[in-house]
C-alpha positions as CSV (number, residue, x, y, z in Angstrom):
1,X,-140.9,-214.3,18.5
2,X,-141.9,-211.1,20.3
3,X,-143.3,-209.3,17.1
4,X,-144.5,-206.2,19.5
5,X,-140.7,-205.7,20.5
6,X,-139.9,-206.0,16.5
7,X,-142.2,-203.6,16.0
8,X,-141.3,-200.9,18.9
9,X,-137.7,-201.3,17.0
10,X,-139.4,-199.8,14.0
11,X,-141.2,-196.9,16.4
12,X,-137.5,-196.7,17.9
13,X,-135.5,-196.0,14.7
14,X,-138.1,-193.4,13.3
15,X,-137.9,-191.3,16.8
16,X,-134.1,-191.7,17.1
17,X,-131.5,-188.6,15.9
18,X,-129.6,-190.2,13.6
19,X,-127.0,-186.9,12.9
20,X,-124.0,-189.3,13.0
21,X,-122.6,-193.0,14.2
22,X,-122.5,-191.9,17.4
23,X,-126.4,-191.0,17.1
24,X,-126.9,-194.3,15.7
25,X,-125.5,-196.8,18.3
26,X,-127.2,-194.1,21.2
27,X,-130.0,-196.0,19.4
28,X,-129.2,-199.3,20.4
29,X,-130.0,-200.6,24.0
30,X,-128.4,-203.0,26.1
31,X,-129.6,-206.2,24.6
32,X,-128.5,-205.2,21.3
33,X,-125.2,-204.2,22.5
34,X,-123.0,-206.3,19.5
35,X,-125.2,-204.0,17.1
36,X,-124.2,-200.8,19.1
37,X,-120.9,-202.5,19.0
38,X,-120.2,-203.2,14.8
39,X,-122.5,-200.0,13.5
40,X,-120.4,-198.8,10.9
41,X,-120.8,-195.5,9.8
42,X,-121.7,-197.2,6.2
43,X,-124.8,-198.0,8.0
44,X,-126.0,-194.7,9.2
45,X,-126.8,-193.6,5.1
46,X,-129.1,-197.3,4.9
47,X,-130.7,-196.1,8.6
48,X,-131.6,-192.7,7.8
49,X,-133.3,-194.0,4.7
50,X,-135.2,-196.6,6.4
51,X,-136.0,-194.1,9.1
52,X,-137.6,-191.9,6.3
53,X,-139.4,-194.9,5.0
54,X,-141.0,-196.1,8.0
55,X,-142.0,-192.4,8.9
56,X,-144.2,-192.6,5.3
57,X,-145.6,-195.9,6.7
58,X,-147.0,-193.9,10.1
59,X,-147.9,-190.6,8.1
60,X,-149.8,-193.4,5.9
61,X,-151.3,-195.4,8.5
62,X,-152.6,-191.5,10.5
63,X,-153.7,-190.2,7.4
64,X,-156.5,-193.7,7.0
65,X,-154.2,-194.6,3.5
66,X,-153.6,-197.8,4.1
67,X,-152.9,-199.4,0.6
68,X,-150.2,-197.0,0.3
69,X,-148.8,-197.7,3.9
70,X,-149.1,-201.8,2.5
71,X,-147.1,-200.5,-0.4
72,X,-144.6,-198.9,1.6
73,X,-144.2,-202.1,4.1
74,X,-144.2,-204.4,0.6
75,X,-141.3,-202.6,-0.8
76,X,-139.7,-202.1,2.4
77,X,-140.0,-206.4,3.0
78,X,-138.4,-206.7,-0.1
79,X,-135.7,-204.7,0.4
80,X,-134.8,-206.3,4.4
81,X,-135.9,-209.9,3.9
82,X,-136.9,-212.0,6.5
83,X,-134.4,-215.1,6.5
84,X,-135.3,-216.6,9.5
85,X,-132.6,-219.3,11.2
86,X,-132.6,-220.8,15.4
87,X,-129.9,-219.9,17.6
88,X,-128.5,-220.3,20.8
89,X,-126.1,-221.8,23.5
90,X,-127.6,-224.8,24.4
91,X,-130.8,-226.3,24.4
92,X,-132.4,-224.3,27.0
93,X,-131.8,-221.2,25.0
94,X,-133.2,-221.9,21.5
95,X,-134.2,-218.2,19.9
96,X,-135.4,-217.3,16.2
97,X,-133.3,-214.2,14.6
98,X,-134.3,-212.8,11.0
99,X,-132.0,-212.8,9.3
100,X,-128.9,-215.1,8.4
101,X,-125.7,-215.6,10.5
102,X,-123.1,-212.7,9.7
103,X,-125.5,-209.9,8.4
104,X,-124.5,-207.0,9.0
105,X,-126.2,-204.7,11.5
106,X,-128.4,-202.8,9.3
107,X,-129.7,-206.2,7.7
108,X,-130.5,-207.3,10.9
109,X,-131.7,-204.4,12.5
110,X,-134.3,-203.4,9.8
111,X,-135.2,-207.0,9.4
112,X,-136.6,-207.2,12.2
113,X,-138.0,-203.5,12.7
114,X,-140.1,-203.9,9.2
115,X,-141.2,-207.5,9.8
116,X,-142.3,-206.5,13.2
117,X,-143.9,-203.6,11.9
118,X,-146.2,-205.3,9.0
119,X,-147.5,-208.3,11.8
120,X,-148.8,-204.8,13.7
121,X,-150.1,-203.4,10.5
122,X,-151.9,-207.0,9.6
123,X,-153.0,-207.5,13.2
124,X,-154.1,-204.7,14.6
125,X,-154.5,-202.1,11.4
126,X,-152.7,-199.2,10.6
127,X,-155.1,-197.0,12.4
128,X,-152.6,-198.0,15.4
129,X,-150.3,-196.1,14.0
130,X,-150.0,-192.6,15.5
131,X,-147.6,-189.7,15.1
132,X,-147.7,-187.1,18.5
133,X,-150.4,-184.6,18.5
134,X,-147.8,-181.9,20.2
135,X,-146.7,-179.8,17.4
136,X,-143.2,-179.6,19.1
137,X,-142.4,-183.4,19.1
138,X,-143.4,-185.3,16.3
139,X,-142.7,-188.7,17.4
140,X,-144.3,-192.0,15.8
141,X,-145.8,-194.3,18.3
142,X,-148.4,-197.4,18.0
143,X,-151.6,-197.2,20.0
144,X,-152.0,-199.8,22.2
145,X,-155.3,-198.2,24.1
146,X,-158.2,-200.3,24.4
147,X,-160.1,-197.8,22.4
148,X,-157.6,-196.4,19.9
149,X,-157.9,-192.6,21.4
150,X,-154.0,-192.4,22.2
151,X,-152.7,-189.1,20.7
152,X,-149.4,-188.5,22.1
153,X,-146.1,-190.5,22.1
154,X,-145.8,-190.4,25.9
155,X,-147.5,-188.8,29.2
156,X,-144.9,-186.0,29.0
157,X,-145.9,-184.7,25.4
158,X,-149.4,-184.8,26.4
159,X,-148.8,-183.0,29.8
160,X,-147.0,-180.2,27.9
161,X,-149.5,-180.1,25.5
162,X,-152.4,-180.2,28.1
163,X,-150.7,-177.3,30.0
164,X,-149.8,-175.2,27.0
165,X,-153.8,-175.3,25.9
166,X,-154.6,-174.6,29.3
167,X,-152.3,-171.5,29.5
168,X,-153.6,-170.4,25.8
169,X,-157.2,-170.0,27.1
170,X,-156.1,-168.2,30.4
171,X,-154.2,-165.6,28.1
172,X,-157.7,-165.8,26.0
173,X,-160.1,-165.3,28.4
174,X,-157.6,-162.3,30.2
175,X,-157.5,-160.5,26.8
176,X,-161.4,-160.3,26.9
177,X,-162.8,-157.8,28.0
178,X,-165.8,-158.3,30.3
């Protein structure tokens, strides 16, 4: 199991805009396209609250609380339980899912998103958990520097941020008088 692409689905779901159903399977990419598929809009109430959850988790992990971030992962395991099971086509194509056949796509979804999210937390700490240092984004991302120095979600955020800074002590130093 690719527990790094478990967890990105966690950093995924707390980033997306979850307005509506229409939000929520924009949040779904091609290789989940049977969840994009059967979202219901029954599943955009569990969603949002899992979104909100997982946020916690980050804002838990930033702020160095990690028993509380633990907490937060515990209740959150309890709540989408791993029930692991094999499947595929053939025997070339054996895969582990998370959950049992038929669950629906917020059970499966969230499943995964938590689990993957708690094997980051347990192997890599929840100082990899970051939240964007541009006051305009906001975004939750996981710090995979060698050196845990990451601050932004993405190159843009941090180009805009960067440039912004840069423009702030231009206006600065021009207001001074010399």
């Amino acid at each position: 199991m690719d527990f790094d692409a478990y967890a990105r689905t966690a950093v995924d779901l707390v980033n997306a805009r979850l307005d509506d159903l229409g939000g929520l399977r924009a949040m779904f990419d091609a290789e989940h396209q049977w969840m994009r598929d059967e979202a219901a809009e029954k599943d955009v109430a569990v969603f949002r609250r899992a979104q909100k959850r997982l946020r916690d988790v980050f804002e838990h992990g930033t702020a160095g609380r990690d028993a509380e971030a633990v907490n937060e992962l515990n209740a959150l395991l309890a709540a989408f339980p791993v029930q692991p099971r094999i499947s595929g086509h053939d025997a070339s194509d054996w895969h582990m899912h998370v959950t049992s056949r038929g669950a629906s796509v917020s059970a499966e979804y969230l499943a995964g998103a938590v689990w993957g999210l708690s094997v980051w937390l347990c192997e890599f700490g929840s100082a990899r958990f970051g939240i964007c240092a541009d006051e305009r984004c906001g975004n939750v991302y996981l710090d995979t520097s060698s050196n845990n120095c990451r601050r932004f979600c993405s190159e843009r955020c941090a180009t805009r941020s960067h440039v912004a800074a840069h423009r702030a002590r231009k206006r600065a130093a021009s207001l001074t008088p010399a």
